[in-house]
N, C-alpha and C positions, 0 to 999 in steps of 0.2 A: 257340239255339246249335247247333252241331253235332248229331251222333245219333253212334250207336256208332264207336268210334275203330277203324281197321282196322288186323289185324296188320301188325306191323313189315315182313313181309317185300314186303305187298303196297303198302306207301309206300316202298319202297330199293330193293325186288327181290332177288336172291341175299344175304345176309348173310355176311359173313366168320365165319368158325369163333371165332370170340372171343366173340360176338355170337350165333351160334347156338345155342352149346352153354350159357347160358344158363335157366337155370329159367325156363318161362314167365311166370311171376309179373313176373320182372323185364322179361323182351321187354314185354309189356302196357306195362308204364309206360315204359319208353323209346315207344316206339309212343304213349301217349298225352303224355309232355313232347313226342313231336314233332311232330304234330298239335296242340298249342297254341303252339309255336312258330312254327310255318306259320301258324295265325291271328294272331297277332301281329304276324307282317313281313307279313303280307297291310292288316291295320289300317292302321299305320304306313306303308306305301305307299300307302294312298290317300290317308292325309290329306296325304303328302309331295307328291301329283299335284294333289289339291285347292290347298295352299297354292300352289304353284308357279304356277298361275292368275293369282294377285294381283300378278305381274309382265306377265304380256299385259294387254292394252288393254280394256275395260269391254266394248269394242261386239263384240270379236273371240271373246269367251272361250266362247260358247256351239260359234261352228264349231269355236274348239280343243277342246273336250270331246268335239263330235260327231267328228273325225277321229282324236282318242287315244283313242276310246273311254273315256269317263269318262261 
């Protein structure tokens, strides 16, 4: 799986002052639900791009892969 989850600010960039002012404790964990969030819709997108194969044609699906990159 992953390795160390990076601070909030270096996955959003500048933080709004709501968000900043924050005890670190809690940035960490927002930082890390969003870093498994992102793995999640990353998951869930492939296998959305894998299924969606099964509507092109047997013989084609290998170039469709090689031109969407999959």
């Amino acid at each position: 799986m992953a390795g160390p989850t990076r601070p909030l600010d270096e996955q959003l960039g500048p933080l709004p002052d709501g968000i900043a002012t924050l005890p670190h404790e809690q940035r960490q964990e927002l930082a890390e639900a969003l870093r498994a969030a992102r793995e999640r819709q990353a998951a869930e997108l492939a296998t959305a791009a894998e299924e969606s194969l099964k509507y092109v044609p047997a013989l084609l699906r290998g170039a469709v892969r090689k031109a969407v990159g999959l």
